[in-house]
N, C-alpha and C positions, 0 to 999 in steps of 0.2 A: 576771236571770230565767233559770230554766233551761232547758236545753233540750227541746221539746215534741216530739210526735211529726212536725211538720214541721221536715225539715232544713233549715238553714238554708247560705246561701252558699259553696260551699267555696272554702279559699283553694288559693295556688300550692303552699304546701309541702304540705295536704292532699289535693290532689287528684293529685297526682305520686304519689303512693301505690301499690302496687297492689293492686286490689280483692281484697277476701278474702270468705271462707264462712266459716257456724260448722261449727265438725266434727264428726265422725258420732257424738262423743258427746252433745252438746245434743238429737239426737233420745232418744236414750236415757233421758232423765230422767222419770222418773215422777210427774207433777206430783199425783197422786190421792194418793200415797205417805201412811201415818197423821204420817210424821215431817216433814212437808211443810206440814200444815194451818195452821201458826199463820205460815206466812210472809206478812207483812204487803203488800197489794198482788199479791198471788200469782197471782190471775186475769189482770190486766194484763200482768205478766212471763211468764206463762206461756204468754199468745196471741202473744204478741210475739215468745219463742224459737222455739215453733212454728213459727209462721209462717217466721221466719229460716232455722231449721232445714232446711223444705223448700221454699223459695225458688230456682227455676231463676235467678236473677238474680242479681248480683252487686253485693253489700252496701257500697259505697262509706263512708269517714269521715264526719261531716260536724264542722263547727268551734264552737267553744265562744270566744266573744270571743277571738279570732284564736291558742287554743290547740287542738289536735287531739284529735278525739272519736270514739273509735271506736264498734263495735256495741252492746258491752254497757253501756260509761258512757253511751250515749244510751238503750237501753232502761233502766237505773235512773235516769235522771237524768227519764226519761219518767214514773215510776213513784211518785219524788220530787212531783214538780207533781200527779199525779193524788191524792196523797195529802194536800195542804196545801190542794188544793183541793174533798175531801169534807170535811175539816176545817171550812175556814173557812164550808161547806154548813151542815152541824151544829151549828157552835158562835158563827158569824159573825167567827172570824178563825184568822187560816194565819200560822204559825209556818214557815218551815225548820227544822230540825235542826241544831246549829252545836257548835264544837268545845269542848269545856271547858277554860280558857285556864291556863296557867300564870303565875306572879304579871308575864313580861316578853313579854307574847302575850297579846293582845284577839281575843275571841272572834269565829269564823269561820263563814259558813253554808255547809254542806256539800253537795258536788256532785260529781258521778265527771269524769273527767278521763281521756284517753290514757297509758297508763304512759310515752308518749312525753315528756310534759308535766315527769316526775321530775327534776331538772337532775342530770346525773351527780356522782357521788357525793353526794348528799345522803339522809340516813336517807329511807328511808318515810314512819317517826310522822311527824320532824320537816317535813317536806314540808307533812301534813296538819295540824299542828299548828297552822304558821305562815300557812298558806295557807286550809285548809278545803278542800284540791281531794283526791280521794282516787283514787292511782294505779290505772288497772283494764285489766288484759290480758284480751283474748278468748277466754278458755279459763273453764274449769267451777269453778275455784276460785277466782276474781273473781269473778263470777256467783254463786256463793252467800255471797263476802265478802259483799260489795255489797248482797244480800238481808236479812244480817241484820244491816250499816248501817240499812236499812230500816226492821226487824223492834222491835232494840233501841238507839235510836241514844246515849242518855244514857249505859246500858254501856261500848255502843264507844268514846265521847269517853271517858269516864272512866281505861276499860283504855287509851287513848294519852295520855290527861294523865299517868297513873303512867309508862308508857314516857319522856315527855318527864324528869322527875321522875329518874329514874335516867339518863337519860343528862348532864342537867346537871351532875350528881352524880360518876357514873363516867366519865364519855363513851364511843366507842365501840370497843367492845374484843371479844376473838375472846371470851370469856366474856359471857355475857348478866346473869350472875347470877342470885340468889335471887327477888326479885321478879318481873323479867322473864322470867324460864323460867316463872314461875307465870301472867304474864297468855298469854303463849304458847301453856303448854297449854290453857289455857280460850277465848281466843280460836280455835284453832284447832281445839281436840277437845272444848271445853263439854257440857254437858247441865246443865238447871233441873228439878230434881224438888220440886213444887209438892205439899204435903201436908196437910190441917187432922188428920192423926193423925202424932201423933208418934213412933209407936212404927214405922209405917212406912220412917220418915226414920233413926232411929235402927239398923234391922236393916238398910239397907242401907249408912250408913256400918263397919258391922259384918260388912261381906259372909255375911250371915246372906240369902242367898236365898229361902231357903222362907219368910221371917217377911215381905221384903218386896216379893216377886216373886207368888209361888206361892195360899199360902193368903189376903191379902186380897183376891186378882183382882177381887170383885165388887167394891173399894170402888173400884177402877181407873176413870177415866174415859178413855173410848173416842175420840180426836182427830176422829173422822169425826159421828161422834153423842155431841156433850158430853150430859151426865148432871148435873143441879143435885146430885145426894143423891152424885155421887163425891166422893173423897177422899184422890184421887192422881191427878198427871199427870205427864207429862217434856215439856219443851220443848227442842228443841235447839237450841243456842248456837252449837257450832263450824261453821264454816263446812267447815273440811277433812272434818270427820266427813261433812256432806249431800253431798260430793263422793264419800268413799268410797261412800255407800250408794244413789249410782245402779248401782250393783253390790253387792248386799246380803253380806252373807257372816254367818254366826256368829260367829268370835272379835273382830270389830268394838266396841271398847270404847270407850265416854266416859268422861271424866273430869268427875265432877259435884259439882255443891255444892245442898244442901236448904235452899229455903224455905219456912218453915211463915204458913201464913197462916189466917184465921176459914173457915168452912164459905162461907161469903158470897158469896166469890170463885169458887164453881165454880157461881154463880148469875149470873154475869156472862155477857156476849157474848164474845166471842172478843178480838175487839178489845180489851175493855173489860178482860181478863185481861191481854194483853198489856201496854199502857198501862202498868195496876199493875203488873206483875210489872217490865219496866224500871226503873222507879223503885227496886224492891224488891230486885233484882239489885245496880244500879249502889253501892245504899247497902251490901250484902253484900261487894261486891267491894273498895268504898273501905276498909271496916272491915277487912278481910282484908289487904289488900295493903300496907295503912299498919303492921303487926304486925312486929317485930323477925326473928319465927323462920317470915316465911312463906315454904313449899316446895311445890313440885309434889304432895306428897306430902298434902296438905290437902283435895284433890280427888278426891272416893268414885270409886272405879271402878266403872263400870257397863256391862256388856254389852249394848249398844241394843239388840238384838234379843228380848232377854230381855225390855223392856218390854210388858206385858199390851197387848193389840189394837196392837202394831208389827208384828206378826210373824205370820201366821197357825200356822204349827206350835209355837209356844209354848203354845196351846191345852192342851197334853197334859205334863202335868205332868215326864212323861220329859223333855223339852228339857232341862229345868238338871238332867238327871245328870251332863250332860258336865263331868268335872272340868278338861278343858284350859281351857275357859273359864268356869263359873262356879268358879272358883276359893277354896278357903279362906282367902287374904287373909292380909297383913303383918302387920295389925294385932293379928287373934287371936294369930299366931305369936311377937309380940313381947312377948304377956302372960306 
């Protein structure tokens, strides 16, 4: 079982510790943010950092079956159980999340763990691959790992089963490779542009701006206030990306990939989007990354900011003059 919001026991090595705070960027985060809304559990996590955040006290580990757990893998690991257990509310059974196994590796239920936990030298994937325990350091880019573990967890295993997959393959070398530079940058700088028009999805793998930024804004749905009659959304994926943009900036770009789906789905709950779209992701990702000649280079670049209702000054059509960042793109360049 996982860890609950009561600590449990600590042992000798854990409480030799010495106690730490989260740092003055966890207050900083903007949990209202439009690129925030689909984080699954996000009320929970986000009372929780709070909370932490401005805590005169002093955050002690607490222990995971006599492994070491610190603030953050206990608040997702909190976050986990809260979610298996509206589940099992809903539908009358709770599921964990578990690892998607490679043909000599039986699938794992997953759970955050002290990056203390890693045994030296052992890969990361391979860590989580064989174990299900997923390394998590107390800082802001574990904390939104960890989030969209949460969010998308079929993706996640899938993008570490392919990780597994090449490293069986290549083993581990100062080169990542083709593949793995590919789950990297989407793992770390992703974005999901969810469209039922296709001519949307299309202009912007064509860094054509205006065709899918600009002039359909109305069909844009809004994160804050979904719209059943929109016809575009972005979900973001990277984890690194939601780390940059507790400090928002313009030239801030995802690297994205478009799924089109029936009008139907922007008729759905939040949740109910998500759900689908994991499933809909991980099968995009698997077909993609199983391809001969797949590169970095497969993944639309997208200005986050530039997304309709992300950004309040993107309002004003002037935004994507800026040619340093909405850029006229390889692709055209290369016709």
């Amino acid at each position: 079982m996982l860890t609950t919001d009561t600590p449990v026991t600590l042992n000798a090595d854990v409480s030799s510790k010495s106690p730490h705070m989260l740092d003055k960027s966890f207050a900083d985060i903007n949990w209202q943010a439009p690129w925030m809304c689909h984080i699954s559990q996000l009320s929970i996590i986000s009372a929780a950092i709070q909370s932490l955040s401005s805590s005169s006290e002093q955050n002690k580990a607490v222990a995971y079956e006599g492994q070491p757990i610190d603030v953050i893998a206990g608040v997702l690991n909190n976050a986990f159980n809260q979610q298996s257990s509206h589940e099992q509310s809903s539908h009358g059974q709770a599921e964990l999340p578990t690892t998607k196994p490679t043909h000599n590796n039986q699938a794992h239920t997953l759970k955050f763990v002290s990056q203390d936990a890693l045994p030296e030298g052992e890969a990361y994937e391979s860590f989580i691959a064989t174990t299900g325990n997923i390394p998590t350091r107390d800082n802001l880019h574990d904390l939104f790992n960890g989030s969209i573990w949460l969010t998308f967890p079929k993706t996640k295993a899938l993008l570490n089963y392919y990780h597994m997959l090449e490293i069986a393959a290549q083993g581990i070398n100062a080169s990542r490779g083709r593949v793995r530079d590919t789950i990297t940058v989407f793992d770390e700088n992703g974005a999901v542009l969810v469209t039922s028009d296709a001519s949307i999805g299309e202009a912007l793998v064509d860094f054509d701006w205006q065709a899918s930024l600009v002039m359909p804004r109305v069909k844009w749905d809004d994160p804050q206030q979904s719209n059943s009659h929109a016809q575009a959304v972005v979900y973001i994926f990277g984890h690194a990306l939601l780390e940059q943009l507790v400090y928002p900036r313009k030239p801030l770009c995802a690297h994205s990939i478009v799924i089109h789906v029936a009008q139907e789905f922007f008729t759905l709950s939040l949740a109910e989007r998500i759900s689908y779209l994991d499933e809909k992701v991980a099968h995009y990702m698997d077909e993609l990354l199983s391809t001969d000649d797949v590169t970095p280079r497969q993944l639309a670049p997208l200005p986050i900011l530039g997304v309709p209702h992300f950004w309040s000054e993107n309002a004003d059509p002037s935004f994507y003059d800026d040619d340093y960042v909405f850029r006229s793109g390889r692709r055209q360049k290369s016709n």
